[in-house]
DRENDO-1510 file (C-alpha; in Angstrom, 1 decimal, always signed):
<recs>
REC; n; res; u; v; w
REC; 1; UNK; +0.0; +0.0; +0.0 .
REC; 2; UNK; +2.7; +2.1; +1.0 .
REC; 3; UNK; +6.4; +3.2; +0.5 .
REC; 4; UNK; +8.3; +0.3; +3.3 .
REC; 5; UNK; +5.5; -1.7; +3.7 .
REC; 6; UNK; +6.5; -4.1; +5.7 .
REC; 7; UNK; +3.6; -6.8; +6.1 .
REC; 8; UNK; -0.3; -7.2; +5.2 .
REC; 9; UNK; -2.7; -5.1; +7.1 .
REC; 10; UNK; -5.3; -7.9; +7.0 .
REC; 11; UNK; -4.9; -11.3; +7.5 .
REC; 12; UNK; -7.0; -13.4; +4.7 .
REC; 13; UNK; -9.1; -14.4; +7.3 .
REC; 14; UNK; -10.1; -10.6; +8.2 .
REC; 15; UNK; -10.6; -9.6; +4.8 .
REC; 16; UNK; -12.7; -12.5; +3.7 .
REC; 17; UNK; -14.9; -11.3; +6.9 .
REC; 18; UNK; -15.0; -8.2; +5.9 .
REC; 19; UNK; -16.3; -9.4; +2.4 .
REC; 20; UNK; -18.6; -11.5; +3.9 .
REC; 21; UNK; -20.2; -8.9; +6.0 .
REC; 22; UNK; -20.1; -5.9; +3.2 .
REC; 23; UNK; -23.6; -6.2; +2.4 .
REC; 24; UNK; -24.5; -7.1; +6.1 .
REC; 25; UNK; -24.7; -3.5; +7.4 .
REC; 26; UNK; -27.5; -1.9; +9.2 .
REC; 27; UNK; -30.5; -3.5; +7.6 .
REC; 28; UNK; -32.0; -2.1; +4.2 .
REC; 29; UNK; -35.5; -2.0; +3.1 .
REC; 30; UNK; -36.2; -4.5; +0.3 .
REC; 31; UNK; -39.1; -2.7; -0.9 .
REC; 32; UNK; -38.5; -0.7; -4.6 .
REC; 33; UNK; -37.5; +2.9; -4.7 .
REC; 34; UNK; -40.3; +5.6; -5.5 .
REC; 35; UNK; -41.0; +6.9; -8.6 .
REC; 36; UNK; -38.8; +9.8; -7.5 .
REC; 37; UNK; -35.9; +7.6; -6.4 .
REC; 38; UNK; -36.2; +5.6; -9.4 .
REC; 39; UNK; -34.1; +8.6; -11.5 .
REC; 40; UNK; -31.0; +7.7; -9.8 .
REC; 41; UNK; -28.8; +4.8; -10.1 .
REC; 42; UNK; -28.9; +2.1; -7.4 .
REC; 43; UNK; -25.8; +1.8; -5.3 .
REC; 44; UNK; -24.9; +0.7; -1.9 .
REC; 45; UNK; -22.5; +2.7; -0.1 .
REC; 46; UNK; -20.1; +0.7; +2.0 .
REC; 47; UNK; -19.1; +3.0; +5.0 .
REC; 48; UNK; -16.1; +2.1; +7.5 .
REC; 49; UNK; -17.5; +1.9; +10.9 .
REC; 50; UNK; -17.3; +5.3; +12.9 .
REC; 51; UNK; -17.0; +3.4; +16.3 .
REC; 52; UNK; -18.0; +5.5; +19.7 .
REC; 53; UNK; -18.1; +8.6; +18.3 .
REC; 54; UNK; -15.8; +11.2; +19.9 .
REC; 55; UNK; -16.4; +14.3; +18.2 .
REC; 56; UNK; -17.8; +11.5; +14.9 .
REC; 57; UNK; -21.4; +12.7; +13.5 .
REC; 58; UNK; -21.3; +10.0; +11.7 .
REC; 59; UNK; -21.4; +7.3; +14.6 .
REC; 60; UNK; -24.6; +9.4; +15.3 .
REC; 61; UNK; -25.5; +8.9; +12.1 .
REC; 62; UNK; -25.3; +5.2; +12.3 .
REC; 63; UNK; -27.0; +5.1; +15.3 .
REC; 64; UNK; -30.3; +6.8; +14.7 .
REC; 65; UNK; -30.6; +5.6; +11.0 .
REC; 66; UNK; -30.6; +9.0; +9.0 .
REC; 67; UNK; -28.7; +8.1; +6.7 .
REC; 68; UNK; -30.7; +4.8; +5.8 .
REC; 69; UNK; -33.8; +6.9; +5.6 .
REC; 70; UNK; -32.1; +10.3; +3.4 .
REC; 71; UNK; -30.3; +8.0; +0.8 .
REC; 72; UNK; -33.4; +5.9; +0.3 .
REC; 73; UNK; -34.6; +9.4; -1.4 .
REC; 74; UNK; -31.9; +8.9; -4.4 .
REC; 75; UNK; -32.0; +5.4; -4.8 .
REC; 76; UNK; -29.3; +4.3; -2.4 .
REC; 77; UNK; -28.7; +2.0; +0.7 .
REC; 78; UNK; -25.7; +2.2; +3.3 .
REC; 79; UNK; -23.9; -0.4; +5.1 .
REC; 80; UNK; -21.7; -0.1; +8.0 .
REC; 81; UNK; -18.8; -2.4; +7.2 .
REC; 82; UNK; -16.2; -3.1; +10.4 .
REC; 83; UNK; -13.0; -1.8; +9.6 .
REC; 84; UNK; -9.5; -0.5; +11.9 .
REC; 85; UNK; -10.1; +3.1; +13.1 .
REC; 86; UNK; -7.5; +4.6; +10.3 .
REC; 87; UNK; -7.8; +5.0; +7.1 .
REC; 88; UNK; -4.5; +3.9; +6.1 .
REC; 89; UNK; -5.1; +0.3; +8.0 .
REC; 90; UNK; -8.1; -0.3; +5.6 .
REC; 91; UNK; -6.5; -0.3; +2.8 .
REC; 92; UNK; -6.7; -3.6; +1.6 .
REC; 93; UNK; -10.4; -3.6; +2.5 .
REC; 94; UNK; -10.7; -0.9; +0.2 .
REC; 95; UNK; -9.5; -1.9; -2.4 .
REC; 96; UNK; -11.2; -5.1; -2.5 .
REC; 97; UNK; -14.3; -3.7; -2.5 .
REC; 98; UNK; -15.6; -4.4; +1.3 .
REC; 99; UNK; -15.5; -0.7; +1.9 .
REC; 100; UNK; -16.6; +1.8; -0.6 .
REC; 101; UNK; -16.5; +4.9; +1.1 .
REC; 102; UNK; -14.5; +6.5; +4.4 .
REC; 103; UNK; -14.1; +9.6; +6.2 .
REC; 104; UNK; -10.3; +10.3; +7.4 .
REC; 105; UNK; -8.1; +13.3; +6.5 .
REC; 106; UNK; -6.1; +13.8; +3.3 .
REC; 107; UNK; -3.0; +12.3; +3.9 .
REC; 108; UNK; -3.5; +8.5; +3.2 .
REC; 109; UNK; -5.6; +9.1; +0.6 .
REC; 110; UNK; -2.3; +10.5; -1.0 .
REC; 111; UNK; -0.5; +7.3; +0.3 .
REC; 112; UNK; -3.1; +5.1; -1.1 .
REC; 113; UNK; -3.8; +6.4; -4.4 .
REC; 114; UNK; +0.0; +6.6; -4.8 .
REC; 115; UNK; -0.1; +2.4; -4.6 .
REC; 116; UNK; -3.5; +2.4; -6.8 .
REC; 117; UNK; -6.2; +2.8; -4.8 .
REC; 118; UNK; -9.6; +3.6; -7.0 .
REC; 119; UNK; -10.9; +6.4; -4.4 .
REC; 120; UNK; -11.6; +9.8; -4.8 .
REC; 121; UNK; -12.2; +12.7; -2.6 .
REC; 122; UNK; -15.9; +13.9; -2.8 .
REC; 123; UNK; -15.8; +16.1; +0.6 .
REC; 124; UNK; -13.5; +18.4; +2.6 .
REC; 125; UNK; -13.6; +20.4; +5.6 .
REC; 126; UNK; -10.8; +21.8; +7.7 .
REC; 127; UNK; -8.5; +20.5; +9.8 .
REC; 128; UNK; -10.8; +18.8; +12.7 .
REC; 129; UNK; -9.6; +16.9; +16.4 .
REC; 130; UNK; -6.4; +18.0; +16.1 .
REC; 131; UNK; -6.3; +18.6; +20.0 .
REC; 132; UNK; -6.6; +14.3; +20.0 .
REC; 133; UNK; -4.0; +14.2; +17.4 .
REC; 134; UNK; +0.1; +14.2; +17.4 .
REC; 135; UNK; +3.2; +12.9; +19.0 .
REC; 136; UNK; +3.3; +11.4; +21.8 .
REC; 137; UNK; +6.7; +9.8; +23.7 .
REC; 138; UNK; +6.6; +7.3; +27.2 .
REC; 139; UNK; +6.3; +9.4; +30.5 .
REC; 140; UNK; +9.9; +9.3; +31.4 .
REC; 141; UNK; +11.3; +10.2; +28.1 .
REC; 142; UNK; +14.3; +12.1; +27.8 .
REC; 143; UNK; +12.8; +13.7; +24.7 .
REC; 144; UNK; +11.4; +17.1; +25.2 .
REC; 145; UNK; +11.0; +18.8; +21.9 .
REC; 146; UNK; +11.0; +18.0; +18.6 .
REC; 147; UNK; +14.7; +18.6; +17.8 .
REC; 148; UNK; +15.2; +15.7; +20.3 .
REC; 149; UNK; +13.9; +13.2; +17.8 .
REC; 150; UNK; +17.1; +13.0; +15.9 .
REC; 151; UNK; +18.1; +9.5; +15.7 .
REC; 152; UNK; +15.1; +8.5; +17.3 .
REC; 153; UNK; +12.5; +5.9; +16.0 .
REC; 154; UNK; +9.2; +6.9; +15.6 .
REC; 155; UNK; +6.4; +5.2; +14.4 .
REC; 156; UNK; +4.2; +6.8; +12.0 .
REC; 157; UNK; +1.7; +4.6; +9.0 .
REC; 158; UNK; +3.6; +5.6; +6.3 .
REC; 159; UNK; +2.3; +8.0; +3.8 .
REC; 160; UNK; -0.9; +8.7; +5.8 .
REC; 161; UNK; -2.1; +10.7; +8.9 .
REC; 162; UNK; +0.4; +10.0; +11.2 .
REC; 163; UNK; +3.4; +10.5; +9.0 .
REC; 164; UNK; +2.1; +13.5; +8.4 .
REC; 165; UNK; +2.2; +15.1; +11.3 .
REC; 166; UNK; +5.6; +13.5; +12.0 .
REC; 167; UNK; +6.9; +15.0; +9.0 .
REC; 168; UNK; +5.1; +18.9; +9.5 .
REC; 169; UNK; +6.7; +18.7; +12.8 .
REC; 170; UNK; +10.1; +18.2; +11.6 .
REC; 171; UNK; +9.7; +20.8; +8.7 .
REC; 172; UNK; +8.4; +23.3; +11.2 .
REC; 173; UNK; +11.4; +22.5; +13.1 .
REC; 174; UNK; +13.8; +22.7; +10.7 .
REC; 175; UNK; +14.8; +19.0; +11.3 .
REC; 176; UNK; +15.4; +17.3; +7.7 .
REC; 177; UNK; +12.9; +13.8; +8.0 .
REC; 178; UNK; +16.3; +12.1; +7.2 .
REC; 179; UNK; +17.2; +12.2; +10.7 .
REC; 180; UNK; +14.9; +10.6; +12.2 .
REC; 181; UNK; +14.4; +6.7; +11.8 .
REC; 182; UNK; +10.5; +6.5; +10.7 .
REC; 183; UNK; +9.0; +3.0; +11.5 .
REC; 184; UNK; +5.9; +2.1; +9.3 .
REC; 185; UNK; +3.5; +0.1; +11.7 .
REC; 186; UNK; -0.1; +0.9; +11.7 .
REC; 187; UNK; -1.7; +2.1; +14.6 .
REC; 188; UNK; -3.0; -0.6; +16.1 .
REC; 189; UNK; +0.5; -2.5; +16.2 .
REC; 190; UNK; +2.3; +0.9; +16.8 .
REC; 191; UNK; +0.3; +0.7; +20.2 .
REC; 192; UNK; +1.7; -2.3; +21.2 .
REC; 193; UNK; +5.2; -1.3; +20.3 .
REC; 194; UNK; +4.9; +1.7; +22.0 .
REC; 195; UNK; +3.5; +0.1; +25.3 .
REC; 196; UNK; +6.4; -2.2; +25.0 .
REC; 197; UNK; +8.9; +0.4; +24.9 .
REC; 198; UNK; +10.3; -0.9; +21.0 .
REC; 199; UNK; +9.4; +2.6; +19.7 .
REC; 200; UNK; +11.3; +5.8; +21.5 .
REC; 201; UNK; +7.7; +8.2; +20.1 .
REC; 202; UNK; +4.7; +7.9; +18.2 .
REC; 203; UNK; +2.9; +9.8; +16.1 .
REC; 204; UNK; -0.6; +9.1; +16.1 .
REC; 205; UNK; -4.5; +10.2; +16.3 .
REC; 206; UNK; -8.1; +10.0; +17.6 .
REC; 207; UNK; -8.8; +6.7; +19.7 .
REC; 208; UNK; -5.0; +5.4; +19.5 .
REC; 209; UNK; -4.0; +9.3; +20.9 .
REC; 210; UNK; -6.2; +9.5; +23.6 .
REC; 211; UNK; -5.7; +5.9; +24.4 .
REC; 212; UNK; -2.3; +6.3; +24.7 .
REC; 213; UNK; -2.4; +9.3; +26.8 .
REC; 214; UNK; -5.1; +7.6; +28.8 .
REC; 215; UNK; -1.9; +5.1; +29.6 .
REC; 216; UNK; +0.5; +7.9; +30.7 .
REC; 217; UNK; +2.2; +8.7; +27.4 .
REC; 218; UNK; +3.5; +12.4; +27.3 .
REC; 219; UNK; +2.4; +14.8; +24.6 .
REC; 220; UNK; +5.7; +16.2; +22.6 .
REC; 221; UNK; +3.0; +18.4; +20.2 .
REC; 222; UNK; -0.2; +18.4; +18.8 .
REC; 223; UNK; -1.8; +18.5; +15.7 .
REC; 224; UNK; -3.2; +22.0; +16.6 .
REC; 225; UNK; +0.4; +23.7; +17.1 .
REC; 226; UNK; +1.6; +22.6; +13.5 .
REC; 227; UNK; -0.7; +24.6; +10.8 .
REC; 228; UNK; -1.4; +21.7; +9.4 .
REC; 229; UNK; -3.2; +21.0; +6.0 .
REC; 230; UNK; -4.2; +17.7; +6.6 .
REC; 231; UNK; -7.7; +18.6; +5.6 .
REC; 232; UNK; -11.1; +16.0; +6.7 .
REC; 233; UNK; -11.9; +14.4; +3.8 .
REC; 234; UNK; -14.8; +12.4; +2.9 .
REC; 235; UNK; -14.1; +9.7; -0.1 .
REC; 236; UNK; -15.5; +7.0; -1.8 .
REC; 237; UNK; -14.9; +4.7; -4.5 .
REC; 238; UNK; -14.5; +6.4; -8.0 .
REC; 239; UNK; -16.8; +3.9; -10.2 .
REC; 240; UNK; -19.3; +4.5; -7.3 .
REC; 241; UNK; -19.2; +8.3; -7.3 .
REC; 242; UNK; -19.9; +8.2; -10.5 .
REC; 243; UNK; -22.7; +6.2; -11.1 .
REC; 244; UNK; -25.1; +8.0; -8.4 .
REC; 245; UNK; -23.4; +11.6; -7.5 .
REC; 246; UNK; -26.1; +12.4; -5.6 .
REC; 247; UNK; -26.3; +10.1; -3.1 .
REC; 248; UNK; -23.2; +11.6; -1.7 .
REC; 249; UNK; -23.8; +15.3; -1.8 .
REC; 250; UNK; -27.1; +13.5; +0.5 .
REC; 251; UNK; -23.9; +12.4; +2.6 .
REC; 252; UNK; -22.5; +15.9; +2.8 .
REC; 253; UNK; -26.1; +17.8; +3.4 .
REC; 254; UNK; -26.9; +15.2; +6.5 .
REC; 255; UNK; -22.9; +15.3; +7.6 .
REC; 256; UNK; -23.7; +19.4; +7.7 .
REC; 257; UNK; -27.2; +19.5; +9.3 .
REC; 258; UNK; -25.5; +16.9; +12.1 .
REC; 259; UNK; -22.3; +19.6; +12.1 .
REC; 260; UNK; -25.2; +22.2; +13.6 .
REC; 261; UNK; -26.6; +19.7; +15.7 .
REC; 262; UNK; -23.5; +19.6; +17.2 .
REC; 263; UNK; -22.2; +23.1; +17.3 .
REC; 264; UNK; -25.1; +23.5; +20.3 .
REC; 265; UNK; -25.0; +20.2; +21.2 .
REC; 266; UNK; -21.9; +18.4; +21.2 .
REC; 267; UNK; -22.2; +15.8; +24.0 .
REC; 268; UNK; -24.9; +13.7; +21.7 .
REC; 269; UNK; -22.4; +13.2; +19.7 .
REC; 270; UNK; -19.6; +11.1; +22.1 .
REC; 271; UNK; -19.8; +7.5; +23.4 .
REC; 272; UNK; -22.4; +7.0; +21.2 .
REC; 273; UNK; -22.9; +3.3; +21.1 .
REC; 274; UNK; -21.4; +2.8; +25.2 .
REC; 275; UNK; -19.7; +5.2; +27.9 .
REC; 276; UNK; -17.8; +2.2; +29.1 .
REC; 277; UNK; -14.8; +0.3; +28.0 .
REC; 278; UNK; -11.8; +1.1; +25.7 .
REC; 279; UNK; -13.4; +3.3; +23.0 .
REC; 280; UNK; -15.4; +5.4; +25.6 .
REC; 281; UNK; -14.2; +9.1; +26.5 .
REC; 282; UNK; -14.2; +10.3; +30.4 .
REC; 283; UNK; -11.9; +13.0; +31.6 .
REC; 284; UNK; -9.9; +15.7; +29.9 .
REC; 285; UNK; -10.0; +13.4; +26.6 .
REC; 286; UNK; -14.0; +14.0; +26.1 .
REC; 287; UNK; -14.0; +17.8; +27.6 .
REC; 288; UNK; -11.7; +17.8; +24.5 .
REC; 289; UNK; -13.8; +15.8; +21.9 .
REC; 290; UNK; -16.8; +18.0; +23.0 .
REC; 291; UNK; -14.3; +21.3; +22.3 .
REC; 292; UNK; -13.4; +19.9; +19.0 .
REC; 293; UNK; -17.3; +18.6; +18.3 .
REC; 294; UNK; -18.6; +22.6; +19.1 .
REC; 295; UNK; -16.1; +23.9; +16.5 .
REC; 296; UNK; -16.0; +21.4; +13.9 .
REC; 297; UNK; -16.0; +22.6; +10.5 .
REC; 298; UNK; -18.9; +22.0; +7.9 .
REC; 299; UNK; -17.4; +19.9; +4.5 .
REC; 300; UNK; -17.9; +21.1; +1.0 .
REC; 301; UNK; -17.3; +20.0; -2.4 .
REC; 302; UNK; -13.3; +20.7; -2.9 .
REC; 303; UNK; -12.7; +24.5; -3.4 .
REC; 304; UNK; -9.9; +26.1; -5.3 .
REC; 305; UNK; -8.4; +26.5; -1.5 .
REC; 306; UNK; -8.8; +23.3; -0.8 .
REC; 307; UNK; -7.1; +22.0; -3.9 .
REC; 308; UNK; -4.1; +24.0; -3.1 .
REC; 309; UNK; -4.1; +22.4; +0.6 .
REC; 310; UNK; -4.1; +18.7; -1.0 .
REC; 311; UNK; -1.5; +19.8; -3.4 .
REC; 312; UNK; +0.8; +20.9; -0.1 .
REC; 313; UNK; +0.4; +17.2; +1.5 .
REC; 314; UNK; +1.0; +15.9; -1.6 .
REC; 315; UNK; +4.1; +17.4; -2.2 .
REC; 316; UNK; +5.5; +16.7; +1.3 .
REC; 317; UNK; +5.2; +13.2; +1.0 .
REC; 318; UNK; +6.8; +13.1; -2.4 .
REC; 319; UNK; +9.8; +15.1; -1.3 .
REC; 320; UNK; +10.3; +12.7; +1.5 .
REC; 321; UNK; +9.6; +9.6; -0.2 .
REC; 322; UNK; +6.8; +8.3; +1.9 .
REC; 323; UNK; +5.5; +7.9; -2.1 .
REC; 324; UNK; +7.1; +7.1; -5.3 .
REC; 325; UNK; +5.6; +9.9; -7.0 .
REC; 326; UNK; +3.6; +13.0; -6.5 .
REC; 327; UNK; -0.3; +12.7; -6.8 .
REC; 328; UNK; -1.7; +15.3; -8.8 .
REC; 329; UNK; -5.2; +17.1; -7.2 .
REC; 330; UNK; -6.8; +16.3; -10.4 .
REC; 331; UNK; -6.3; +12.4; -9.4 .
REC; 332; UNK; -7.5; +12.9; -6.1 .
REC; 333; UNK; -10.4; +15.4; -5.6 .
REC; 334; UNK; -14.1; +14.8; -7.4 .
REC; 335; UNK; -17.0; +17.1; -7.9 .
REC; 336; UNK; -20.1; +15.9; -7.1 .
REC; 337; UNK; -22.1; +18.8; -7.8 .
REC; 338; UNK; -20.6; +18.6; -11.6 .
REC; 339; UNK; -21.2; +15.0; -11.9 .
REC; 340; UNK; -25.0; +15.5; -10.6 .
REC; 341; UNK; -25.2; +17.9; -12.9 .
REC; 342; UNK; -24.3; +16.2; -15.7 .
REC; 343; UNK; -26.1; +12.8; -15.0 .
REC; 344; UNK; -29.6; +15.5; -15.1 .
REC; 345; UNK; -29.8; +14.6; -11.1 .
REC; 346; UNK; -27.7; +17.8; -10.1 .
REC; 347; UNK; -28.9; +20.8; -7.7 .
</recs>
């Protein structure tokens, strides 16, 4: 998937689950679409599970059904597929077909469409949690800043989220990414490794961040003290977004309307599906998913602004060879409101 891979994300075992349950989401009505639905294409869009929530509207989403009953309108189902809680660990998932369509933030889908993955951005907004994102080192750490890094190994997933932020910290820095020994394990192995002591820091996000803070790790920098453009993406499956358009500017209307929602109200929108257990928030870590929930951004089809934001993450990973070759916005972003359009379905 990515520049030094260094093992399968999936076992065959996993993935063939993850087949077998595609279609298996929350249940669909069998009934035909209205005469009005009927216009649009059919499609079924394979969503990776939100999880808890924690500042996610789309966990919400999942559990009251909105987006089951919105979609029906243009023809289209949803299934929540199970899935790692990073982009980049889904990859193979992805691209064989289990899941269709993910939220994440821009950098691995740089990574993957670097190594061929048929996905394309459909939705951004700005920067969001980055108070639950960064780097993180073990309590008694001799590191105290960045610079300290040097000759340190830190584990990022390559070419995605986590690298990214490793990488925007060093630039910021002035530290060239050459001095510091970058391990590619995905999060949920980095976790271990970082427990265990086989990693001196880790950069990291969302429920692996807070997790690991949870544990004692110490916070080296945030997300929100780098100016990052690691934008929230929305993306899906090009052959998909093509066929119905629609159905996805329906995702980014009922992602929006929850957005408000949660602007006033942004405790509905964390531990979801439990308060107890791993993926549950309690402490500082939820008084900071409800902060991040009351000022998170709406999403919008891609903007000229947003286009040059991609093209900065892009470029980054290409001059630091976390990919082969630099990913051109034109390969990356889609417009759904052109594609509606053009299909006689548009606004």
């Amino acid at each position: 998937m990515i520049a030094g891979r260094s093992k399968r994300l999936f076992s065959t075992v996993t993935l063939s689950l993850l087949l077998a349950c595609s279609c298996k989401g929350t249940p669909q009505s069998s009934q035909a679409p209205s005469a009005a639905a009927s216009k649009y294409e059919p499609i079924e869009i394979r969503f990776s599970d939100p999880g808890n929530g924690g500042s996610s509207v789309m966990a919400y989403a999942r559990r009251e059904g909105i987006l089951e009953r919105e979609l029906a309108k243009v023809n289209a189902k949803i299934a929540w597929v199970p899935g790692a809680q990073a982009f980049s660990a889904n990859f193979e998932a992805m691209n064989a077909g289990a899941i269709n369509a993910s939220g994440g933030a821009i950098s691995p889908i740089v990574g993957a469409l670097a190594h061929n993955l048929n996905f394309k951005v459909f939705a951004i907004g700005d920067p969001a949690a980055m108070k639950q994102a960064g780097i993180v080192v073990p309590a008694d750490s001799p590191i105290k800043t960045v610079n300290d890094l040097v000759g340190k190994r830190v584990a990022v997933n390559m070419a995605a989220h986590g690298d990214y932020m490793l990488l925007k910290a060093l630039a910021n820095a002035g530290v060239p990414a050459s001095a510091v020994n970058r391990l590619n394990i995905q999060p949920p192995d980095a976790a271990a490794a970082f427990a265990t002591g086989k990693i001196d820091a880790w950069s990291t996000f969302g429920v692996f961040f807070s997790t690991a803070v949870r544990n004692g790790a110490r916070i080296l920098l945030r997300e929100s003290d780098m100016q990052s453009d690691d934008v929230t993406i929305m993306a899906a499956n090009a052959a998909v977004l093509k066929k119905n358009p629609a159905a996805f500017l329906v995702v980014i209307k009922v992602v929006n309307d929850l957005v408000e929602i949660g602007h006033q109200h942004p405790e509905r929108f964390q531990n979801v599906f439990t308060d107890k257990g791993p993926t549950a928030l309690s402490g500082d870590e939820l008084a900071i998913a409800i902060e991040n929930t009351r000022a998170m951004s709406k999403i919008r089809v891609p903007t000229l602004a947003d286009r040059t934001r991609v093209a900065n993450v892009a470029r980054m990973f290409a001059l630091n060879k976390s990919i082969d070759r630099e990913i051109g916005v034109d390969e990356i972003v889609f417009d759904a409101d052109a594609a509606a359009r053009q299909k006689g379905t548009g606004p």
